[in-house]
N, C-alpha and C positions, 0 to 999 in steps of 0.2 A: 261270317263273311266280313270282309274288310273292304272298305272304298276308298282309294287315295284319291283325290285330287290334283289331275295333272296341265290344269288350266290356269289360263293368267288374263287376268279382266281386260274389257276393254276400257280404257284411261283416261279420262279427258286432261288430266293432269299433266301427261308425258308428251313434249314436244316431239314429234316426228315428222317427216316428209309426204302422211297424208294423216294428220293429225284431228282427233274427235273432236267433238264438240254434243255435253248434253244439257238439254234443255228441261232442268226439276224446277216442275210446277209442286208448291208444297200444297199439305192441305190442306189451308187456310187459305192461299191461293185460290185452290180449286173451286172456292165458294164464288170467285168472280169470274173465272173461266168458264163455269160450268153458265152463269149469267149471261156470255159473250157469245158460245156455242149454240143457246137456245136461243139468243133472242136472235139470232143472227138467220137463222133457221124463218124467222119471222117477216112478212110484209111490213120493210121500214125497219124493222128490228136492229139491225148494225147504227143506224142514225140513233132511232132512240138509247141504246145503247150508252155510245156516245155523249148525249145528254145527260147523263146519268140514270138511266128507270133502270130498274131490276126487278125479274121476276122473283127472285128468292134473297133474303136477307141472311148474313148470318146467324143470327138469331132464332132463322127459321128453320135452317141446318141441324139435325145430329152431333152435340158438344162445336158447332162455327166449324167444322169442315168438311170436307169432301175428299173422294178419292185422292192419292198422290195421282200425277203424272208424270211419264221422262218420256221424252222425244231424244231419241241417241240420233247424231248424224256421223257417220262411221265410214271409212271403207269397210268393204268385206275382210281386209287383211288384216285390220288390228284386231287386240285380243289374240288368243289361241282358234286358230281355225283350220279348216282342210280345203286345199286348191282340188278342183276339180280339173280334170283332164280340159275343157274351154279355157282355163287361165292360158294355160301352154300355146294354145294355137288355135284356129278354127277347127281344124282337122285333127284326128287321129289314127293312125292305122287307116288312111284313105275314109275312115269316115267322118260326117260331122260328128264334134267333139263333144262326149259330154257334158253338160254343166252341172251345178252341184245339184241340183234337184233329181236328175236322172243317174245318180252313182248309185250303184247296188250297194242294198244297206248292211248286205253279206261281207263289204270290205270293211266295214267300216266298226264290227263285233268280230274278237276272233282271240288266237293267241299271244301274248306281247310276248318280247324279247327286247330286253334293254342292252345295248352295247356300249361298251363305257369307251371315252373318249377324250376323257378329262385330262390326259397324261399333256394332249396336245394346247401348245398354246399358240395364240396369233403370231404371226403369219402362217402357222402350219395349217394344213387343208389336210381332209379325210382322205384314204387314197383306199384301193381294192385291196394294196397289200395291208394295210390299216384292218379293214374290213374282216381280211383273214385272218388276222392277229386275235382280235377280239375273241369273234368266236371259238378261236382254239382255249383262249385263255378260258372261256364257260363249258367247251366241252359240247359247242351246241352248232348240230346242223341245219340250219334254215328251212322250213317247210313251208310249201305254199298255202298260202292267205296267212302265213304268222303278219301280223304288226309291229313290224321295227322301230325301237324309238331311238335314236339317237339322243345320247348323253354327251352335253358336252361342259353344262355349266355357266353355259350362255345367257341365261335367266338371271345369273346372282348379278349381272352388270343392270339389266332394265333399271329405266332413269338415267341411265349415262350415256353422255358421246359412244363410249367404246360400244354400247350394245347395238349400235348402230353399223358401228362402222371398224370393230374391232373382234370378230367375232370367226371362230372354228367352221370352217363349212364344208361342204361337200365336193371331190372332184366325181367327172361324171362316170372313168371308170369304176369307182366305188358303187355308186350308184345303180351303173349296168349289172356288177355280179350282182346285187340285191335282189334284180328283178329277174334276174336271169335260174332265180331259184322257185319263180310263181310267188312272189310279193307283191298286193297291189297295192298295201299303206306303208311308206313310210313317214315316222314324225320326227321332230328335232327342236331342243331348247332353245333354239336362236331363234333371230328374226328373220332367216332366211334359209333356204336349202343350199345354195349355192355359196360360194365365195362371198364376201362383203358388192355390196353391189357399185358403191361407189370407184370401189379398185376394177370391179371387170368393165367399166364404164368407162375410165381411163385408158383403160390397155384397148380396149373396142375401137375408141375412138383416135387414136395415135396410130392404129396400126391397122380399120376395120380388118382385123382379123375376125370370121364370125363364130370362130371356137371361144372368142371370149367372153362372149358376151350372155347369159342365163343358160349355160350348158345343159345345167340337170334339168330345168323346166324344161328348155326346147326338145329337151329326150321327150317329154311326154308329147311328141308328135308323132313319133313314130312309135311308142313303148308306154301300153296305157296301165297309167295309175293315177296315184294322187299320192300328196304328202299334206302333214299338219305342220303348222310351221306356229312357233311362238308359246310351247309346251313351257311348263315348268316345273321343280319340285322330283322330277327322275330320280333323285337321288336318296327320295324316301320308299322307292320301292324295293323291297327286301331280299329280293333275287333275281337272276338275270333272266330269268324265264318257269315256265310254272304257275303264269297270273292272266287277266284276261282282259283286253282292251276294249274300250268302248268309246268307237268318237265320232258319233252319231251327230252330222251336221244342220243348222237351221236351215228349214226348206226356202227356199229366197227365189223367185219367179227370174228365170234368162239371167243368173250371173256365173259367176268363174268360181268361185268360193262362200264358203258360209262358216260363222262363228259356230266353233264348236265347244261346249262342258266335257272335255276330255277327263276321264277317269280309268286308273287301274283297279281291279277286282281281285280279290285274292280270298281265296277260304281257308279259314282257320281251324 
C-alpha cells in the first residue's frame, strides 16, 4: 500500500484574507506556563504568581521542560479542508443544512478520480464541456460517491499574489454535471472552488447580478455536497483513477467546515 499525501498545512507564515496566527509555547516555556495554569487554578494564585512564587522550578522538571504547546487561531478555511453543505447556506434541499460534524463519513472514503486541468490557464474557468473532455481523454465514467479531485496546479503558486487571486476555477455548469452523476465530494488545488473570488466580487458588485457572485457554493443550496478546497501535490498520483480517497474532516462543534489530512491510497 501506498499513501500520498494530498494536504497543504495550515500556515501562519502566508498572508491571506483570514490569515492564522500560532501561538508555540516551547518546552522550556512550558515550565512557566504550566506554573501560571496551576497557580492560577489557586486562592490568590494569579497574584502570587505575579509576584514571582512558583510551584515547580526548572530544575525540578524532567531535563527543564515540559510539554510543547500550539494554540492555532485559524479559520476553518485555511489549510486543506472540506466545506460542508452550512458553508453554502442555512438550508439545503428545504432542509436545515449540514455542518461539518453531521456529513456522512461515507462521502468522505471512496473512489478517487483525478481530472487534469492543467492545460488551462488564468482567465480560463472549468466549464462541463471541460468536464467531458477530461473524462473522455481517461476513458472514465463517473459513478456515484467516486471523489473528484480537480487538478489544476493551483498549489505550485501558495505564497503568492497570484494563488489568491489568479487562479483556475470552477464554472457552475461544470459542477452540475459532476453532481448530476451522484458525486457528493468534489476537491480542487486552489484556494477556491469557484472563480477567483475577488473578480466575482467585482462583477457582483458593478452589476448585482446574483449569478456572479459564489455560483458553485450557492449550488449547495439546492444540490447537496461538499467540496475540499486547498488540496495539493495531485500530480503525484500515478493514475487518473484506480486509488482511494480519504478526507475525513476534524469534528468542530456548529461550523461550516473542518481541516482535513487528505490523502490518496493506492495498492501496490
Amino acid at each position: 500500500m501506498k499513501i500520498i499525501d494530498l494536504s497543504l498545512p495550515i500556515d501562519d507564515t502566508l498572508l491571506e484574507t483570514h490569515a492564522a496566527t500560532i501561538d508555540r509555547i516551547t518546552h522550556s516555556a512550558g515550565v512557566e506556563h504550566f506554573n501560571d495554569v496551576v497557580m492560577s487554578k489557586e486562592p490568590e494564585g494569579k497574584k502570587r504568581f505575579l509576584k514571582g512564587e512558583r510551584v515547580a522550578r526548572p530544575d525540578e522538571v524532567p531535563d527543564g521542560e515540559m510539554l510543547s504547546l500550539e494554540i492555532v487561531h485559524a479559520s476553518v478555511h485555511m489549510g486543506t479542508h472540506v466545506d460542508a453543505p452550512f458553508h453554502y447556506g442555512s438550508a439545503c434541499e428545504g432542509q436545515p443544512a449540514r455542518m461539518i460534524s453531521d456529513v456522512p463519513l461515507e462521502w468522505c472514503y471512496g473512489p478517487g478520480v483525478v481530472l487534469d486541468f492543467t492545460h488551462l490557464k488564468y482567465p480560463q474557468n472549468i466549464t462541463k464541456d471541460e468536464v467531458v473532455k477530461a473524462l473522455d481523454h481517461i476513458a472514465y465514467k463517473l459513478k456515484p460517491r467516486d471523489i473528484v479531485l480537480i487538478y489544476t496546479r493551483g498549489d505550485k503558486m501558495l505564497g503568492t499574489p497570484d494563488y489568491v487571486n489568479k487562479y483556475v476555477g470552477m464554472m457552475p455548469d461544470a459542477l452540475e454535471f459532476i453532481l448530476d452523476q451522484g458525486v457528493k465530494m468534489i476537491g480542487i488545488d486552489a484556494i477556491g472552488l469557484d472563480r477567483p473570488c475577488f473578480e466575482m466580487f467585482n462583477e457582483f458588485l458593478s452589476t448585482k447580478d446574483k449569478s456572479k457572485i459564489w455560483p458553485c457554493h450557492f449550488m449547495g443550496r439546492k444540490r447537496e455536497y461538499c467540496h475540499i478546497e486547498r488540496l495539493g501535490n495531485l500530480g503525484a498520483i500515478p493514475k487518473p483513477f484506480g486509488f482511494t480517497v480519504s478526507c475525513l474532516p476534524v469534528k468542530i462543534k456548529d461550523v461550516g467546515a473542518g481541516w482535513a489530512r487528505v490523502v490518496a491510497i493506492l495498492d501496490e
